[in-house]
N, C-alpha and C positions, 0 to 999 in steps of 0.2 A: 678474520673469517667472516665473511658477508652471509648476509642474513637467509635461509631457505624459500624460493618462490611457495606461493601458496599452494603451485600446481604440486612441487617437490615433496611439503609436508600433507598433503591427500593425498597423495600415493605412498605414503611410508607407513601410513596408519594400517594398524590392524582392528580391521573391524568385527564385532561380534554379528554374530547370527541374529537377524530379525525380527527369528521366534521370540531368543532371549530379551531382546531391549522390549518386545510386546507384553515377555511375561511378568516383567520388571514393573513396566507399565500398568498389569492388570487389564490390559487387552486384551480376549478372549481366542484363542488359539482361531474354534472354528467362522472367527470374524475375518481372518489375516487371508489376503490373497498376495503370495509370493510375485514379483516380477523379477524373479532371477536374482543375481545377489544383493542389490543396492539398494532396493526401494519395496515396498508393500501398501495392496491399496485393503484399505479398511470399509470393510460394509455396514452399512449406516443401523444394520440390526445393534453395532456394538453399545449406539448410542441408550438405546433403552433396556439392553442387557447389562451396563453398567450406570446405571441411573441410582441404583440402589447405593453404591460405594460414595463415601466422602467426595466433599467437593474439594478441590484447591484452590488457595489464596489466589486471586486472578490479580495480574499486574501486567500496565500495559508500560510502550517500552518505545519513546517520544524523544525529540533533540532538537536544542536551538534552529534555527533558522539557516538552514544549509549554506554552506558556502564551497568553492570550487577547490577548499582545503580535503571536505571529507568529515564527515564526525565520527564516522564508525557506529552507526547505529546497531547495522546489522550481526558486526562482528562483536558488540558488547551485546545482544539479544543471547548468542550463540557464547557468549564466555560466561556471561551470566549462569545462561543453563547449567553449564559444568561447573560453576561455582559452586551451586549449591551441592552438592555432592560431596564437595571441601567441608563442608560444615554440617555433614549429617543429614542431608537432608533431600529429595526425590523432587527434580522440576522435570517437565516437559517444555518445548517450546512451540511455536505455533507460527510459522513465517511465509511471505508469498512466492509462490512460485515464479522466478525467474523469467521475463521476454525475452526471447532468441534476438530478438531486434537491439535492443541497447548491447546483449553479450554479444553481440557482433560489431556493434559500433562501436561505442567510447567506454564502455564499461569493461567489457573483455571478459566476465563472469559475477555473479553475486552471489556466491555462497559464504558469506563471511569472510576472515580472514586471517592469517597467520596460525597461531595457533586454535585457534575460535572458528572453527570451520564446521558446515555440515555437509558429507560426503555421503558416498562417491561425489566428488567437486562437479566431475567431466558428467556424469548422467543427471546431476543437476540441475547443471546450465543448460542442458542439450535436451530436448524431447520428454527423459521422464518416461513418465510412464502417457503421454499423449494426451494430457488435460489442455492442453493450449492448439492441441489441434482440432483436437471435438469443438473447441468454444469456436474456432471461426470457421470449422464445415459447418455447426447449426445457426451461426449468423449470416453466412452466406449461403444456406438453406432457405431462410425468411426470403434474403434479397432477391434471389431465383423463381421462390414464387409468389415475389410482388412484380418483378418483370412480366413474369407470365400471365399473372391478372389483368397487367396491362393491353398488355396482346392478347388477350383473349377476351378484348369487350371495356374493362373497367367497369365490370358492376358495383363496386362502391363507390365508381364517383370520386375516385382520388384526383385532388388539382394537384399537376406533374408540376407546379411552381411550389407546392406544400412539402413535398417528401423529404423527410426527415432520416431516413434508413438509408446508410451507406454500404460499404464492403471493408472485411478484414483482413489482415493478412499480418503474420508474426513476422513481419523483418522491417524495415527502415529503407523507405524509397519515399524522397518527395516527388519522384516523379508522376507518383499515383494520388495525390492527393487531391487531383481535382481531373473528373476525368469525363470522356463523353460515351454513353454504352446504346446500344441497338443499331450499331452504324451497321450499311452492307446492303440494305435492301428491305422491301416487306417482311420477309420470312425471319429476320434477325432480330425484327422485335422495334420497341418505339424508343424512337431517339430521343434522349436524356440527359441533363446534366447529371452527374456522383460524382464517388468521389471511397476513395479507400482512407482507414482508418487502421491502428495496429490495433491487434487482437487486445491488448491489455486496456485498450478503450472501448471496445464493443461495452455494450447495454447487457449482453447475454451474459459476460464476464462478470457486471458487478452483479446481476443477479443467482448467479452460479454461489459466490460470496456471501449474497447477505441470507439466501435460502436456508429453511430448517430441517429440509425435508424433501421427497422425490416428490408427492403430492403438492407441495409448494412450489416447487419450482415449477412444476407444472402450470400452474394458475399466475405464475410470473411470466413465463412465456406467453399465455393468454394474453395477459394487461400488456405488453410491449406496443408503443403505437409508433407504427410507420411511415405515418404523414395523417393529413387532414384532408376532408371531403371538403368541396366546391362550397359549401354551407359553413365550415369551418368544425365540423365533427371532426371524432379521433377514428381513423380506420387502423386496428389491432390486428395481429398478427395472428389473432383466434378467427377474424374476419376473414383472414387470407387463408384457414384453414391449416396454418403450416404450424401451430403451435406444439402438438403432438408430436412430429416428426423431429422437430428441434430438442424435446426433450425426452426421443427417444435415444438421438445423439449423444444425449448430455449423462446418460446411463451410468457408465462406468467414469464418467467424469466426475462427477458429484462425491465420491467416495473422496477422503483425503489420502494424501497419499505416509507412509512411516517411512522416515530416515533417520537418520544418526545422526550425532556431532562427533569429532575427531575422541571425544571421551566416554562415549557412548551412550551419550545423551540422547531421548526419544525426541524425533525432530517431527513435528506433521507437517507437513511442505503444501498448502492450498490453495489455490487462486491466485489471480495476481493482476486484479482492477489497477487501476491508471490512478497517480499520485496526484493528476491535475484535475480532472474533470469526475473523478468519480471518487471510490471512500478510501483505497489505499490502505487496504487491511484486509488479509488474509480471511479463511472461510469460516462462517459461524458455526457450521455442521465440525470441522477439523476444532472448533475449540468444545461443542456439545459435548466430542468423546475426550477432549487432555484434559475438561474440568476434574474429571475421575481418572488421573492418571498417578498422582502422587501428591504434594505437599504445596507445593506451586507448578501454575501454568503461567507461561510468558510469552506474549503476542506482541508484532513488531505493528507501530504504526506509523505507515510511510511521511517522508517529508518532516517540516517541523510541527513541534504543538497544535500549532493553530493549523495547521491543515489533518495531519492523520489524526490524532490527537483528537481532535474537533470531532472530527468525522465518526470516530471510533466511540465516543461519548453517547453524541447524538441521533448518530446512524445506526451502527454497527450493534450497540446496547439497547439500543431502542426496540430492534427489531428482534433480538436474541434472547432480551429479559436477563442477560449475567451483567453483572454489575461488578466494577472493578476495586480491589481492595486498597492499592496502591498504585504507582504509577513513577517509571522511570526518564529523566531526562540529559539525559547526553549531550555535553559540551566538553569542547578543547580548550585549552590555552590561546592556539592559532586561530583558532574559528571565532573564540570573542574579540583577540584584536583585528580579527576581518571585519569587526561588527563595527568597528570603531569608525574605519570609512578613513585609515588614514595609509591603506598600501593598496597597492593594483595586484590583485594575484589574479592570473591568468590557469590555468589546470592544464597541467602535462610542462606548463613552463618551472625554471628554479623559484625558490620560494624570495621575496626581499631578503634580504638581510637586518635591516631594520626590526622585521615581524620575530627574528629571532632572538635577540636581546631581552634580557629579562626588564621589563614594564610594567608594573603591578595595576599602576594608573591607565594604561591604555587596555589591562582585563577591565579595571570598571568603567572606563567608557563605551566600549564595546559591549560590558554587561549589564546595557539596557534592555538588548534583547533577551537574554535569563530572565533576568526581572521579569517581563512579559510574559515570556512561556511561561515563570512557576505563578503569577497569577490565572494564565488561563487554564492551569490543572487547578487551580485553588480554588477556582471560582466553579469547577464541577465537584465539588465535596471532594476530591480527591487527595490523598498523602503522599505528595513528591519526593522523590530522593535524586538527587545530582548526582549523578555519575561523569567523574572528570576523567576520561579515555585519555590516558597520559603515553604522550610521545617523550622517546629517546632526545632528551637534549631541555624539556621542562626544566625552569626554572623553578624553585622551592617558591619566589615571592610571588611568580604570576599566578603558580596552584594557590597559594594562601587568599589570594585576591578571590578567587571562586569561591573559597570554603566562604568567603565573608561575605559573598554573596547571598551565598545557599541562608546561611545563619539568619540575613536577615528578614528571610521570608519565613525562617523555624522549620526550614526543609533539612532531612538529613543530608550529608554526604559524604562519599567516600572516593576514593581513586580505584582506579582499574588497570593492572597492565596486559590483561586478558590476552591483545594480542600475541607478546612475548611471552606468553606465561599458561598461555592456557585459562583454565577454571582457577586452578589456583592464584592467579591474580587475581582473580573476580569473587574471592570469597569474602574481601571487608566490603566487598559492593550488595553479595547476600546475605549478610549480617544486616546491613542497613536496610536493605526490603523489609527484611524478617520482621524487624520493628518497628518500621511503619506499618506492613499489614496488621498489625499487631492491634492500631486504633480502630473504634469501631468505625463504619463505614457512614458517610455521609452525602455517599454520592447523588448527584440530581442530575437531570439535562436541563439545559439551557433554555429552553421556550417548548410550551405545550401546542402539540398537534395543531387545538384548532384554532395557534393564532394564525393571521394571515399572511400569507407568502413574503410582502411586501417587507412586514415587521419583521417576520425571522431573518430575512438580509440583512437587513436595518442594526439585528440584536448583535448578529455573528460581528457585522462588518465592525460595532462602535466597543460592543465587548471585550472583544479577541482580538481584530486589528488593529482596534485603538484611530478607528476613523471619525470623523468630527460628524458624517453623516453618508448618505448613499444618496446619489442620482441616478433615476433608471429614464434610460433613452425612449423617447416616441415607441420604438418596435417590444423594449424588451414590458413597458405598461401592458400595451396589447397582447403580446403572448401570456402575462400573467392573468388579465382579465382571462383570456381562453382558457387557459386552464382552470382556475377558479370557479368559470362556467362551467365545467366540463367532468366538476370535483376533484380534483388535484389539488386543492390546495391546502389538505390534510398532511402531506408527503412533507416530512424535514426535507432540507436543502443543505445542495453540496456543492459551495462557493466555487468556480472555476477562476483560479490566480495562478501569476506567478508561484512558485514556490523559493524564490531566490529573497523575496522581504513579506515582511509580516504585513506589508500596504499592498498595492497592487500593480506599484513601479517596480521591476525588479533593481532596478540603479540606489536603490534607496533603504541603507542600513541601519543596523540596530533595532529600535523601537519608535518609526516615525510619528508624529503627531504634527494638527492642523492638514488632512487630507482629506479629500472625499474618495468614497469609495462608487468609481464610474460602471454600473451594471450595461453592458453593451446589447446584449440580446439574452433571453433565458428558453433553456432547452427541458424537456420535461422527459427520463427516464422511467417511465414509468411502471414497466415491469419490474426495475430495478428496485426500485422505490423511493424517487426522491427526485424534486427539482433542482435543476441547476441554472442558475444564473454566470453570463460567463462575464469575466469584469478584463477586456486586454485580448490579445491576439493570442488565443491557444491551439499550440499545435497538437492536434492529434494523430498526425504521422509522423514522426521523425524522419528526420534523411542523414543520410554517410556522410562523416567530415572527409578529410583531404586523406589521412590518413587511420581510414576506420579500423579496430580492432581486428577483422574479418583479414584482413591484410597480414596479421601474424599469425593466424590459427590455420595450423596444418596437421597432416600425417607425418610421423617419424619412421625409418627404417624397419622401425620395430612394431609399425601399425599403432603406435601409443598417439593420443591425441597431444600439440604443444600449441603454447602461447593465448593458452586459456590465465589469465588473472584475479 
């Protein structure tokens, strides 16, 4: 009997009433705003109406260095949740809201997986309740009336060779990523290089994210700079007058939204910034109200260690003040002997046969890269636990090879069959949190504010990379001196790499050493809150393979949505 699609088992689930998983949660009835049966958005009054109730052990939820195997992050965040429940005990979880642009292209949907799902699947992946449309009408709000500044005079003196502010759009077209706008005649406005961006990259998104507050994000959309004057000042989008409008936009955005897990786990579903270019973690406001939702809250942080991880540390806690009790890391079997660098796996292709065979020795060659991640959780005061997301077909000696791993960094670990299994798989994996939150906390971040921009690269790249040092090109100097002029140089920074190796080549596995880490240009977020230096060619629009997801997702006879994954 083959196994149920994941669309199969979200449509078999019976789901509880909203109110209930709210009441559960100790979410205030008159906070809950219904959107029909699958989702509810929560008003940010809940956050200081339940300010008074206990906090929860906060644990964030990190994995090796991806590879085109899959780690299952998402779906052990979501089996996790229901774990705990196996063992007495009340979690929330806290994860990002899904891009229409990858679930249409190579992903096909990202709500977990197997039994480890958070539904409705289909409303999801799909629109929601409209937070990803608000975020690129109020980005492409700004854009509209920096056009129209321009045409109408250029009173601040914007150099049209400086402009920094693109356009967004949730889907996956390279054909807009580099584009030319006020073409047709005078009255269409001043001809222009841009250029589109997908929403989960816009500037408004990771500030949507890292905001505390509607008054905050207010003052966030303020600080957004749009480019630089002829002199080399910052012209703000409080300058362009359009900051108000953008965060009148952002209204009903801002709320986080409540969902379920297949076991009726309270899910808050937030944001959903971009893994490469910006922090790749879910909303601060969605985690203010799960702090007070029960025993533990659990937040996913995109990519590996060293990037969500990082981000999430530095950025994301920086800016929130909640400090993390523990912290979960997710690896495979298959994904550390991908680490090893001794098989070609291609994604969507069959797997070697080689990578199947049981190799104890090719998990710890490969488990250089673990090594690495449970030092860059170790070295933010945090208590790791390995979670080994075990596939059908795991050999006992390659798992034992992990546990030896874990052991010798005195990280706990446990296995997970969550997929297959539900929560109840995932319940020696909430035993093993349970114990680590358990130690007192020693968390720190990694460099204070007011070192200088240059250093914090420098810290990240030789820290957590494991780079011998950084080179910053002729332009990306200059941009830093400007910002530094300009006071930016208070702002932590959000490495722009690869996400495929912990250096900045993605062809290069494990845990490399003797590299430099090459800074090409550096971009300043500023509303967001944080500089980015970009190291490598990052795409910030995706485009459709040969054969994109969007190609099997249709209507059935029965109006049912299929070939969602």
């Amino acid at each position: 009997m083959s196994f149920p699609s994941d669309l199969e088992i979200a449509r078999s689930a019976k789901l509880r009433p909203l109110t209930e998983v709210a009441a559960d949660a100790g979410i205030p009835s008159e906070h809950l705003e219904i959107y029909g049966e699958g989702a509810a958005k929560i008003k940010l009054e809940a956050i200081e109406s339940m300010s008074s109730r206990d906090k929860a052990r906060y644990v964030v939820v990190s994995a090796i260095t991806p590879t085109p195997l899959g780690e299952g992050k998402t779906t052990t965040v979501v089996g996790l949740g229901q774990g705990f429940s196996h063992i007495g005990k009340k979690a929330t979880i806290a994860i990002r809201q899904p891009s229409m642009g990858p679930t249409f292209g190579i992903k096909g949907g990202a709500a977990g997986g197997g039994y480890s799902q958070v539904v409705p699947m289909e409303l999801l992946n799909l629109h929601l309740t409209g937070d990803m449309h608000a975020v690129t009408a109020a980005h492409n709000m700004c854009s509209a009336m920096l056009d129209a500044h321009l045409f109408h005079g250029n009173k601040s003196n914007l150099d049209l060779n400086n402009i920094t502010w693109r356009r967004v759009l949730d889907i996956n077209e390279r054909a807009l990523r580099n584009v030319i706008v006020g073409l047709g005649g005078r009255l269409d406005g001043v001809p222009r290089e841009t250029g589109f961006d997908i929403t989960a990259a816009s500037e408004v998104m990771a500030a949507l994210a890292l905001c505390t507050s509607l008054k905050d994000l207010r003052e966030r959309m303020g600080r957004i700079v749009v480019g630089y004057d002829k002199s080399g000042g910052p012209v703000t989008a409080e300058d362009l007058e359009v900051a108000g409008a953008m965060t009148v936009i952002l209204r009903e955005a801002i709320k986080p939204n409540l969902m379920q897990t297949l076991e009726g786990t309270p899910a808050l579903v937030h944001c959903g910034p971009f893994g490469n270019i910006a922090t790749g973690n879910s909303s601060i406001v969605a985690d203010q109200i799960g702090i007070h939702t029960g025993d533990f809250l659990l937040t996913e942080a995109g990519f590996g260690a060293d990037m969500g991880a990082e981000r999430f540390f530095n950025i994301k806690c920086r800016y929130s003040g909640l400090t993390p009790d523990a912290a979960v890391l997710v690896a495979t079997v298959r994904g550390l002997k991908a680490h090893s660098g001794n098989h070609k796996i291609v994604a969507g292709k069959p797997l070697p046969e080689e990578i199947l065979k049981e190799n104890p020795d090719e998990v710890h060659e490969g488990g250089v890269n673990l090594r690495k991640q449970l030092e860059n959780m170790q070295i933010h005061g945090v208590s790791p636990v390995v979670a080994i997301n075990v596939f059908p077909g795991d050999h006992d000696g390659d798992i034992k090879a992990i546990e030896e791993i874990a052991e010798e960094y005195g990280a706990l670990v446990a296995t997970t069959t969550h997929f297959t299994e539900g929560g109840k798989g995932a319940a020696a994996l909430a035993e093993a949190i349970t114990e680590a939150a358990e130690e007192p906390s020693k968390f720190k971040v990694l460099y204070p504010d007011e070192m200088p921009l240059r250093e914090k690269v420098r810290t990240i790249a030789e820290k957590i990379y494991g780079a011998d040092g950084v080179s910053f090109s002729t332009q990306a100097n200059k941009q830093i001196d400007i910002y530094e002029a300009n006071g930016f140089g208070n702002l932590p920074v959000c490495i722009a790499k690869t996400h495929l190796s912990i250096s900045s080549d993605s062809s290069l596995k494990g845990a490399p050493t003797g590299w430099t880490l090459p800074v090409r240009e550096v971009r300043a977020s500023v509303g967001a809150g944080f500089v980015y230096p970009i190291c490598g060619d990052m795409r910030t629009m995706p485009g459709l393979g040969a054969k994109p997801a969007a190609a099997s997702i249709d209507i059935d006879e029965f109006g049912e949505i299929v070939g969602l994954s």
